[in-house]
Biopython code that builds the backbone (N, CA, C, O; Angstrom):
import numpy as np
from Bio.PDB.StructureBuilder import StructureBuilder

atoms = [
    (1, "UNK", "N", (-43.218, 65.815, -55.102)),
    (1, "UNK", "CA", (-42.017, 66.607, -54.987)),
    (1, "UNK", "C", (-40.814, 65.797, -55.437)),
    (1, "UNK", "O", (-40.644, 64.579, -55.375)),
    (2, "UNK", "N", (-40.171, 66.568, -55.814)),
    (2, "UNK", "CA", (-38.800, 65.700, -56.392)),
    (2, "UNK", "C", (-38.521, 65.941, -54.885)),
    (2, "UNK", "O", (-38.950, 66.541, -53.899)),
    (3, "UNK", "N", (-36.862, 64.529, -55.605)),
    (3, "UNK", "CA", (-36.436, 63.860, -54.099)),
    (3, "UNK", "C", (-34.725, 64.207, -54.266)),
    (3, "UNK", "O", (-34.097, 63.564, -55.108)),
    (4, "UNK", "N", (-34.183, 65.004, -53.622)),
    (4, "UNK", "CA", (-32.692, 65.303, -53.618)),
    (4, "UNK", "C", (-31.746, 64.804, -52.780)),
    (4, "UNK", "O", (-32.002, 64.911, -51.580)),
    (5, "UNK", "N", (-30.637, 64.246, -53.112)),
    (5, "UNK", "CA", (-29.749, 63.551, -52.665)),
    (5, "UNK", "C", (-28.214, 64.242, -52.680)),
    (5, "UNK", "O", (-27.841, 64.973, -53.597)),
    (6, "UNK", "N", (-27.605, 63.988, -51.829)),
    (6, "UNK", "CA", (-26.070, 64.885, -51.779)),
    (6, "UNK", "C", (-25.173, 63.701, -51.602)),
    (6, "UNK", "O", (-25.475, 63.085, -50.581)),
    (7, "UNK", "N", (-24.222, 63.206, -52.224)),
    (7, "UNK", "CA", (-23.186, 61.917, -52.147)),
    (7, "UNK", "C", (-22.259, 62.221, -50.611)),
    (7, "UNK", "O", (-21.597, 63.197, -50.259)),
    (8, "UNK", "N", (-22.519, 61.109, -50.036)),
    (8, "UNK", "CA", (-21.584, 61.303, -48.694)),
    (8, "UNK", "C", (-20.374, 61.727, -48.769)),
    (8, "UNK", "O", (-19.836, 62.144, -47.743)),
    (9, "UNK", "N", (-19.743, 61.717, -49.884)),
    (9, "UNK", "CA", (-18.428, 62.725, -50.136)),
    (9, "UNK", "C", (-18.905, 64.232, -50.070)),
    (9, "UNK", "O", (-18.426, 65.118, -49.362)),
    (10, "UNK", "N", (-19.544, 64.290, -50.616)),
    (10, "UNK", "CA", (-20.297, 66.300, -50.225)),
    (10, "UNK", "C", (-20.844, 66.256, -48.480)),
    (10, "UNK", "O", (-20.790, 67.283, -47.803)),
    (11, "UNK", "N", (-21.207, 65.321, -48.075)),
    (11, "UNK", "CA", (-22.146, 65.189, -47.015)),
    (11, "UNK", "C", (-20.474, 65.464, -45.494)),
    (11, "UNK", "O", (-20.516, 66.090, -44.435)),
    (12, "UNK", "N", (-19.319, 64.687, -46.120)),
    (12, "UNK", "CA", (-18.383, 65.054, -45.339)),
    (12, "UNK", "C", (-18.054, 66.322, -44.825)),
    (12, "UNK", "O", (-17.864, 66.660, -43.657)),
    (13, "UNK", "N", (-18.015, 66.988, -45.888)),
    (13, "UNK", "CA", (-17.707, 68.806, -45.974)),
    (13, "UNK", "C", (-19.100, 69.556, -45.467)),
    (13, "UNK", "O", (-19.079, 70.557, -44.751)),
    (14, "UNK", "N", (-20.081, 69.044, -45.855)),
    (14, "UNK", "CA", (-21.431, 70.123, -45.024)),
    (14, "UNK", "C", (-22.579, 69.148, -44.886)),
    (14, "UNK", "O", (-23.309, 69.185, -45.876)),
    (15, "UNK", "N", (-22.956, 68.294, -43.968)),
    (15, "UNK", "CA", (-24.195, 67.603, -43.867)),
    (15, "UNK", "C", (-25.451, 68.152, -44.567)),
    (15, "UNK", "O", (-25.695, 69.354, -44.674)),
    (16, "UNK", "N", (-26.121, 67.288, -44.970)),
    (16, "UNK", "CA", (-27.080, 67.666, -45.689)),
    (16, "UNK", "C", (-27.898, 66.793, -46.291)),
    (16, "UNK", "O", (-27.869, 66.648, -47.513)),
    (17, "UNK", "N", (-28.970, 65.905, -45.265)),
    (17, "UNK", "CA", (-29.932, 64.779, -45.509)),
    (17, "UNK", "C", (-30.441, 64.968, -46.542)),
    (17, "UNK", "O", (-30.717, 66.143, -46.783)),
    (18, "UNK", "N", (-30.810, 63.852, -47.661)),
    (18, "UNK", "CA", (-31.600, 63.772, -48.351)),
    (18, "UNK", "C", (-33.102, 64.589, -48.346)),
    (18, "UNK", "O", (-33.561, 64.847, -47.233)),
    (19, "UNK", "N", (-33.832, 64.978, -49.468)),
    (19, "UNK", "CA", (-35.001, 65.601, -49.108)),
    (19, "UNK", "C", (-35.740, 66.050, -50.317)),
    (19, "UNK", "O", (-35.349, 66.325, -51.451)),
    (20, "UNK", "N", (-37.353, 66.048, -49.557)),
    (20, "UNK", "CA", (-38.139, 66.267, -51.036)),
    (20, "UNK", "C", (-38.786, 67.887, -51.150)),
    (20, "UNK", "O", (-39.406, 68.633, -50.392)),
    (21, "UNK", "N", (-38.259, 67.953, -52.551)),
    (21, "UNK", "CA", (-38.473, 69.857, -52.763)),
    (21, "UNK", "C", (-39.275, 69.566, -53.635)),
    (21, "UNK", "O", (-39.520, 68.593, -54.347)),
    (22, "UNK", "N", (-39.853, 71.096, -53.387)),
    (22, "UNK", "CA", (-40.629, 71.705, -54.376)),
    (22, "UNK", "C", (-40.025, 72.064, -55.851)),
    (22, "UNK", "O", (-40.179, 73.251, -55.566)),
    (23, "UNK", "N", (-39.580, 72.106, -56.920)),
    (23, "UNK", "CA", (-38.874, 72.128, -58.231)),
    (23, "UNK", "C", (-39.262, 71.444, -59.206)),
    (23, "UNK", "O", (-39.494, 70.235, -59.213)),
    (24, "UNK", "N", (-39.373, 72.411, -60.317)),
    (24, "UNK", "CA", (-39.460, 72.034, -61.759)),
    (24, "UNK", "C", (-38.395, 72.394, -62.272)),
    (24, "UNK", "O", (-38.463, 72.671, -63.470)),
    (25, "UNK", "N", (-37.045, 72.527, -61.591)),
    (25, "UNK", "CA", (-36.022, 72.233, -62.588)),
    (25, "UNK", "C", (-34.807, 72.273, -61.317)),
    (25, "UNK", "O", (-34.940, 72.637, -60.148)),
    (26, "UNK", "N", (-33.793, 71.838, -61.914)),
    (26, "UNK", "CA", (-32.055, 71.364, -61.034)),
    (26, "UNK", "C", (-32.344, 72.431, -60.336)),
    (26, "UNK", "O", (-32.975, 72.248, -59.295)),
    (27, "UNK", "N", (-31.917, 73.989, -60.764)),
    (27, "UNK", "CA", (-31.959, 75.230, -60.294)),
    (27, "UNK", "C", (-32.852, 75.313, -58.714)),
    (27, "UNK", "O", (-32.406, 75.662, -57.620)),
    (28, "UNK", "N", (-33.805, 75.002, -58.961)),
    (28, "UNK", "CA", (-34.873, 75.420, -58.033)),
    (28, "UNK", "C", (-34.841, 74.362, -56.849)),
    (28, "UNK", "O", (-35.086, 74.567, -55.660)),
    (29, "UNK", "N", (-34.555, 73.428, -57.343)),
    (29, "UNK", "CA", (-34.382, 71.924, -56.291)),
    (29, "UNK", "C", (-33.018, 72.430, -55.643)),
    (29, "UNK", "O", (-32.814, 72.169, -54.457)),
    (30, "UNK", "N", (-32.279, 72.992, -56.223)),
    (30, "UNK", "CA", (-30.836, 72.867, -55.090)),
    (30, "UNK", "C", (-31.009, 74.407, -54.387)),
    (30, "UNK", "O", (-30.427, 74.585, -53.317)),
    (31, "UNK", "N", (-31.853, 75.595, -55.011)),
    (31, "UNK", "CA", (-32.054, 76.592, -54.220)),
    (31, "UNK", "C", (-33.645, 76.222, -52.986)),
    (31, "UNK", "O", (-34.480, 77.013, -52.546)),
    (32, "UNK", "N", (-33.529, 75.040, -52.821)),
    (32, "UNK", "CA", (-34.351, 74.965, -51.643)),
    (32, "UNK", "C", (-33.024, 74.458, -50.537)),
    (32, "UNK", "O", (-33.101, 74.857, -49.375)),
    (33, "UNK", "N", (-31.835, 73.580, -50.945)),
    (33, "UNK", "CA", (-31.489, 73.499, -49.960)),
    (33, "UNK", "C", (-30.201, 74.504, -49.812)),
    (33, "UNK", "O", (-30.050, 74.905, -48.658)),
    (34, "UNK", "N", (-29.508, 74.853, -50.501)),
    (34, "UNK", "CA", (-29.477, 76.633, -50.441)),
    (34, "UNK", "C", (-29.953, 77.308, -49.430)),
    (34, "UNK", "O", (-29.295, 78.103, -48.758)),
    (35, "UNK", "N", (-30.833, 77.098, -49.308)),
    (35, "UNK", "CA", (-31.884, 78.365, -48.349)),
    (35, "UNK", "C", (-31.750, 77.013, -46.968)),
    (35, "UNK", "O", (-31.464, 77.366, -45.823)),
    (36, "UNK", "N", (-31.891, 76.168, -47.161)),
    (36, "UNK", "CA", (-31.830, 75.530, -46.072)),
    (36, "UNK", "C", (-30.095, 75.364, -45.011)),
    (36, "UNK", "O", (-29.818, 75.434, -43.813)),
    (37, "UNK", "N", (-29.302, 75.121, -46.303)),
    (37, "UNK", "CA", (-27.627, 75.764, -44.964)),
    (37, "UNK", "C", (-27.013, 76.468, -46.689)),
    (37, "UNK", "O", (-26.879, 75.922, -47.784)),
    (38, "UNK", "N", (-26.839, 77.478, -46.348)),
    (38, "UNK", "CA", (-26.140, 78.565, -47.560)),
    (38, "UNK", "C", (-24.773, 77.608, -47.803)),
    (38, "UNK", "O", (-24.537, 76.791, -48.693)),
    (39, "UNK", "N", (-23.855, 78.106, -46.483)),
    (39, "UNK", "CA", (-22.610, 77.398, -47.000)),
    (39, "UNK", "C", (-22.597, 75.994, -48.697)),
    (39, "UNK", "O", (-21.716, 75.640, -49.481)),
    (40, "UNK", "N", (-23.878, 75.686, -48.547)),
    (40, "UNK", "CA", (-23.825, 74.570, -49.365)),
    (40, "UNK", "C", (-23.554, 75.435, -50.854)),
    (40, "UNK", "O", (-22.829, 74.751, -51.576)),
    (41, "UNK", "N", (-23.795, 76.255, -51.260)),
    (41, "UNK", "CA", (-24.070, 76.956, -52.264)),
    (41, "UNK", "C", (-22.676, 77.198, -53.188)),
    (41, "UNK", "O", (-22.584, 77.141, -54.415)),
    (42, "UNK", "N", (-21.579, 77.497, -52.153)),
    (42, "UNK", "CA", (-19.904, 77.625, -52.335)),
    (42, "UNK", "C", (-19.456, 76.442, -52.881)),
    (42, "UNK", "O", (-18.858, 76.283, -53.945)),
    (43, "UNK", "N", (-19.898, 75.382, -51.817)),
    (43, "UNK", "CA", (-18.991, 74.470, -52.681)),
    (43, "UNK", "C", (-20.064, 73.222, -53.952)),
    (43, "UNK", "O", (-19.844, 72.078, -54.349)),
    (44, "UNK", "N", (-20.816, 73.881, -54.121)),
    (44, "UNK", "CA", (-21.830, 73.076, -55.222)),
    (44, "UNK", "C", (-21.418, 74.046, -56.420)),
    (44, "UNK", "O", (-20.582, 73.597, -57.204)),
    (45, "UNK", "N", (-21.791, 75.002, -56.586)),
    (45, "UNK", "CA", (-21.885, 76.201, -57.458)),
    (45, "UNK", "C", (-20.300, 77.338, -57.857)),
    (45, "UNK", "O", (-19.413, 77.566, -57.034)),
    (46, "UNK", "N", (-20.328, 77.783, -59.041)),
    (46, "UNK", "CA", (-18.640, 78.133, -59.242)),
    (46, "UNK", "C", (-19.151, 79.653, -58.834)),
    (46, "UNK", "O", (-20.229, 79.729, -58.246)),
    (47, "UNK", "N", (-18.538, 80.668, -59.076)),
    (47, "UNK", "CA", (-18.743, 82.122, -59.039)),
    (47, "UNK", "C", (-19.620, 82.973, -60.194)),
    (47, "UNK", "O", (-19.854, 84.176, -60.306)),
    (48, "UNK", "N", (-20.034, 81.696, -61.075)),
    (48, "UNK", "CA", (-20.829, 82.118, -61.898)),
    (48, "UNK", "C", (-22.017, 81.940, -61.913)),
    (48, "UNK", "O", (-22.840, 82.602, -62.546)),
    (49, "UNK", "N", (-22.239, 80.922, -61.133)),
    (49, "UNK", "CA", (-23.470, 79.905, -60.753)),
    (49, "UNK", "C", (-23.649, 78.925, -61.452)),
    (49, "UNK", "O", (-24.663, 78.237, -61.572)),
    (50, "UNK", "N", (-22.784, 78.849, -61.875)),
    (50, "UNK", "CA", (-22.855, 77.067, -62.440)),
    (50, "UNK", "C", (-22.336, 75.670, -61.816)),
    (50, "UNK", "O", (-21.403, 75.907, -61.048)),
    (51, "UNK", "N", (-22.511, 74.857, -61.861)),
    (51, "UNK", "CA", (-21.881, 73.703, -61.402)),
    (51, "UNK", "C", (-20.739, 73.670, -61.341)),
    (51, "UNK", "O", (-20.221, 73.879, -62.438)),
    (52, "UNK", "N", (-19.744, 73.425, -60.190)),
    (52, "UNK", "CA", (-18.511, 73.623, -60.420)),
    (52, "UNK", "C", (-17.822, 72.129, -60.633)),
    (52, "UNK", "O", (-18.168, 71.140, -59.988)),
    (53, "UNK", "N", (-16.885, 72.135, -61.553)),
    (53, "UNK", "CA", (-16.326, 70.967, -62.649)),
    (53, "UNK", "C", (-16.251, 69.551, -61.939)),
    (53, "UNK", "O", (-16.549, 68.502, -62.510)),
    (54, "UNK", "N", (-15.729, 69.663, -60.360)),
    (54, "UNK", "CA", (-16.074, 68.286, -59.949)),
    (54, "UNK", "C", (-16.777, 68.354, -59.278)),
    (54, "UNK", "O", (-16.598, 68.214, -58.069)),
    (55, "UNK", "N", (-17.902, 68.611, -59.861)),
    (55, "UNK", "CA", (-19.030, 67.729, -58.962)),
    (55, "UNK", "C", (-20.129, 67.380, -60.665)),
    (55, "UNK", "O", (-20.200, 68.011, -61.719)),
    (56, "UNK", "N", (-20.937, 65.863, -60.092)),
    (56, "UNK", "CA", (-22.348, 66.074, -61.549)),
    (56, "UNK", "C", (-23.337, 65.863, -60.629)),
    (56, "UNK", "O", (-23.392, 65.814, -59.401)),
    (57, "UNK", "N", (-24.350, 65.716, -61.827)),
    (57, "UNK", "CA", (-25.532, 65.912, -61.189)),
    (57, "UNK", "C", (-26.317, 64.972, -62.274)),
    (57, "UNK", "O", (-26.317, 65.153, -63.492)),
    (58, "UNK", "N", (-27.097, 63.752, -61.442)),
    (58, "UNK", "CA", (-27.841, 63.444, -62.583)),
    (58, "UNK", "C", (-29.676, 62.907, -62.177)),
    (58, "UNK", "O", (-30.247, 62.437, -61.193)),
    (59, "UNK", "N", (-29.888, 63.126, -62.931)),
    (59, "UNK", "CA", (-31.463, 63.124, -62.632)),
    (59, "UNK", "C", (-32.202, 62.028, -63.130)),
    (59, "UNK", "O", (-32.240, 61.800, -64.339)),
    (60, "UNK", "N", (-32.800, 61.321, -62.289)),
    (60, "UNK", "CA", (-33.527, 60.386, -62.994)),
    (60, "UNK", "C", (-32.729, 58.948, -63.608)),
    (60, "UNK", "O", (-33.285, 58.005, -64.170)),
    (61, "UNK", "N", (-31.089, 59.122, -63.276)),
    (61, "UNK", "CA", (-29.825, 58.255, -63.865)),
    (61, "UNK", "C", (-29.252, 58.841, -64.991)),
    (61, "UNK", "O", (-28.408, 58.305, -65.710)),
    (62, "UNK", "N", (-29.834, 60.196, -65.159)),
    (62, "UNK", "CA", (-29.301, 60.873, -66.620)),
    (62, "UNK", "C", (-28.862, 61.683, -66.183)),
    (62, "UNK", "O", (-29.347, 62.269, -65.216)),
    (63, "UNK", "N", (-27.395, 62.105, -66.960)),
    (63, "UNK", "CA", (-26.643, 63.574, -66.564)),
    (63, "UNK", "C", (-26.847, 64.755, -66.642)),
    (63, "UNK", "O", (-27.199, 64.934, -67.808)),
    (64, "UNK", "N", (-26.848, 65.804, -66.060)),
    (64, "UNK", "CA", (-27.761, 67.518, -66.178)),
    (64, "UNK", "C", (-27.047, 67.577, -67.193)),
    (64, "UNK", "O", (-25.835, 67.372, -67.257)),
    (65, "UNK", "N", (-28.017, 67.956, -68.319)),
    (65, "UNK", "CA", (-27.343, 68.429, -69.604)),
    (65, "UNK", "C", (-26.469, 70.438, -69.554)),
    (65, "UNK", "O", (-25.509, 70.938, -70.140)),
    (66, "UNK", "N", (-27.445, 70.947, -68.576)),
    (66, "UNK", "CA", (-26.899, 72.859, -68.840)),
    (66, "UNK", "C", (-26.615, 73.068, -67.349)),
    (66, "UNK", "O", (-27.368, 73.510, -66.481)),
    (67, "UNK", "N", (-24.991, 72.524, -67.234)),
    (67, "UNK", "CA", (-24.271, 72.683, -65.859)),
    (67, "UNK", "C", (-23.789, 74.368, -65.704)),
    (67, "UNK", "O", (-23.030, 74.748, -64.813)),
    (68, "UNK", "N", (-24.252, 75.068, -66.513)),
    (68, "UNK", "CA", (-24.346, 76.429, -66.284)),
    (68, "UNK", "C", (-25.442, 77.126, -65.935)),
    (68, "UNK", "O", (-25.206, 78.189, -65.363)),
    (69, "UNK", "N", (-26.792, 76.791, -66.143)),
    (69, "UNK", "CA", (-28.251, 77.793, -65.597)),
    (69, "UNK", "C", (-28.849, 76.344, -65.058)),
    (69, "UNK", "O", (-29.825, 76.359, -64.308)),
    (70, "UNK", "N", (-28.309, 75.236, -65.413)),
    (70, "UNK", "CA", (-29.184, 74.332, -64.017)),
    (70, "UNK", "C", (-30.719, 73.851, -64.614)),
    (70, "UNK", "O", (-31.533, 73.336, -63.847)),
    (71, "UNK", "N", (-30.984, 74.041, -65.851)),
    (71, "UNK", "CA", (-32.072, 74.927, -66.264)),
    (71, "UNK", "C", (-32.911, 73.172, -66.779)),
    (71, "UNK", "O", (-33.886, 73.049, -67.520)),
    (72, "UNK", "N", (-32.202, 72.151, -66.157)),
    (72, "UNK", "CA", (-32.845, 70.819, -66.838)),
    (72, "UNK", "C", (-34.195, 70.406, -65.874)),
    (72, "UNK", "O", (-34.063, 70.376, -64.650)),
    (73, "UNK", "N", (-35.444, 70.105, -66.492)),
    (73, "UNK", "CA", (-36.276, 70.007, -65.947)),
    (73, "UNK", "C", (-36.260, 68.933, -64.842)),
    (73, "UNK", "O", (-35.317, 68.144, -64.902)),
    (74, "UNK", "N", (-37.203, 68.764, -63.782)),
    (74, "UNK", "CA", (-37.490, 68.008, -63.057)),
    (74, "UNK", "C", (-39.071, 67.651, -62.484)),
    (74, "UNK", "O", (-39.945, 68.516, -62.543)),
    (75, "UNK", "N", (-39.254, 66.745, -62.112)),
    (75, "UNK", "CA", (-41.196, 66.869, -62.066)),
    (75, "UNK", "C", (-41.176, 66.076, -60.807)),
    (75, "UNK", "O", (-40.313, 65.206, -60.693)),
    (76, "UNK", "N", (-42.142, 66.309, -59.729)),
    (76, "UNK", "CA", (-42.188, 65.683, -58.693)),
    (76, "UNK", "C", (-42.106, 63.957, -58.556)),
    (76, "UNK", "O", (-42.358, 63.543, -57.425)),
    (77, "UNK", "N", (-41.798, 62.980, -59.535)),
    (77, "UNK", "CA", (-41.062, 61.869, -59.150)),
    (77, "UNK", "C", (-39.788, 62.111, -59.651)),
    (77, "UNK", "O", (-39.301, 61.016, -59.933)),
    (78, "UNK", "N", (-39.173, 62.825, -59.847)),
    (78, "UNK", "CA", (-37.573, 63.384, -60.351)),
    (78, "UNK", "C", (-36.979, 62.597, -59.126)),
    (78, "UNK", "O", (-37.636, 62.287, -58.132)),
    (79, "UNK", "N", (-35.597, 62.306, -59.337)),
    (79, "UNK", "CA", (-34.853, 62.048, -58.355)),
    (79, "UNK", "C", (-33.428, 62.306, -58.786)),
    (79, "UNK", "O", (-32.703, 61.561, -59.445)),
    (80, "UNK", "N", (-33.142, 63.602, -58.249)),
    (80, "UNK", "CA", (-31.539, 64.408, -58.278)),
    (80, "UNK", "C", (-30.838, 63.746, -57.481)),
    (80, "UNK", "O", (-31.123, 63.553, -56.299)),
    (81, "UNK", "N", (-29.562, 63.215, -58.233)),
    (81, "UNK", "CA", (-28.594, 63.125, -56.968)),
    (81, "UNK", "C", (-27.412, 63.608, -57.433)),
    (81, "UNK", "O", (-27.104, 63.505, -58.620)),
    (82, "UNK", "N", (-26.418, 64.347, -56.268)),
    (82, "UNK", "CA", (-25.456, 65.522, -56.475)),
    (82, "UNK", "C", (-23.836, 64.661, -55.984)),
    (82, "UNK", "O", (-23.446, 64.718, -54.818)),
    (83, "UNK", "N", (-23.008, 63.871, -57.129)),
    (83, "UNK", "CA", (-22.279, 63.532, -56.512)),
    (83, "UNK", "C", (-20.831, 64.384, -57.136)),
    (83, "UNK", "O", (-20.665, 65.353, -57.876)),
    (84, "UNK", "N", (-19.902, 63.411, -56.373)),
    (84, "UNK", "CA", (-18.604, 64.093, -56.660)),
    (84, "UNK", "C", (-18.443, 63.403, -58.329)),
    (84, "UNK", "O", (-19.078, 62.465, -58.809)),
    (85, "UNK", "N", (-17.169, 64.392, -59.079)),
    (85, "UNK", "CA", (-17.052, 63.896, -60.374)),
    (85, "UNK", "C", (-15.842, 62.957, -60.224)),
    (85, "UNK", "O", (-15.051, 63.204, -59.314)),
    (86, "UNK", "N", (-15.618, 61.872, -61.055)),
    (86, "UNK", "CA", (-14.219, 60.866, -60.922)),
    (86, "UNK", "C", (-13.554, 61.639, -62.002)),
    (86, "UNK", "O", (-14.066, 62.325, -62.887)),
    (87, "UNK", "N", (-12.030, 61.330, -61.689)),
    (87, "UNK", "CA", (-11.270, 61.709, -63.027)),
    (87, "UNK", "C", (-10.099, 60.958, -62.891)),
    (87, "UNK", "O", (-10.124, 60.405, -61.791)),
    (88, "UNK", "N", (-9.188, 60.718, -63.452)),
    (88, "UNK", "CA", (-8.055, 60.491, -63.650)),
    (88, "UNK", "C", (-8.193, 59.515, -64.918)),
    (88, "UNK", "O", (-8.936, 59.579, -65.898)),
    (89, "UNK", "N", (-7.086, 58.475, -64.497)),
    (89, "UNK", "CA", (-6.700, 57.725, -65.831)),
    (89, "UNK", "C", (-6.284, 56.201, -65.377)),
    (89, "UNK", "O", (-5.933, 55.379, -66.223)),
]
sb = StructureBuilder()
sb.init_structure("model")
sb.init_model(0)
sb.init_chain("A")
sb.init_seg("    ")
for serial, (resi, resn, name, xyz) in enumerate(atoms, 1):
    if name == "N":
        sb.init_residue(resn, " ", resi, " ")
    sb.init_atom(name, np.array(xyz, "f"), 0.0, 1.0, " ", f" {name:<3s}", serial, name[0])
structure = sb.get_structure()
């Protein structure tokens, strides 16, 4: 099972331990914990269902390439982790 991770900056706003899902792709790995506390869903996801702008996501140490359908594969040694995005200058 892939192994999902939430950055203690997300973890402030809605707890949410690390954990290993069932998923062959971003999509399916974050709709297990979705189903596990909803609220999480608002502030991960925009109104379209895509990733909303600050936050990334990278898999494996590589960045989700389709932050709109989520749609980047994952295989049970995958390891997602969902952090906040940096910006400034």
């Amino acid at each position: 099972m892939a192994h999902l991770f939430f950055a203690a900056a997300i973890q402030r706003h809605i707890p949410m331990p690390e954990r290993n899902v069932p998923a062959h792709s971003v999509d399916e790995a974050l709709s297990v914990a979705f189903a596990a506390e909803p609220r999480l869903r608002g502030y991960i996801l925009d109104d379209q269902g895509g990733l909303r702008r600050h936050l990334s996501v990278f898999i494996d140490g590589n960045p989700l390439r389709d932050r709109r359908r989520l749609s980047d594969p994952v295989d049970a040694n995958s390891r997602i982790y969902v952090v906040q995005a940096l910006s400034g200058g």
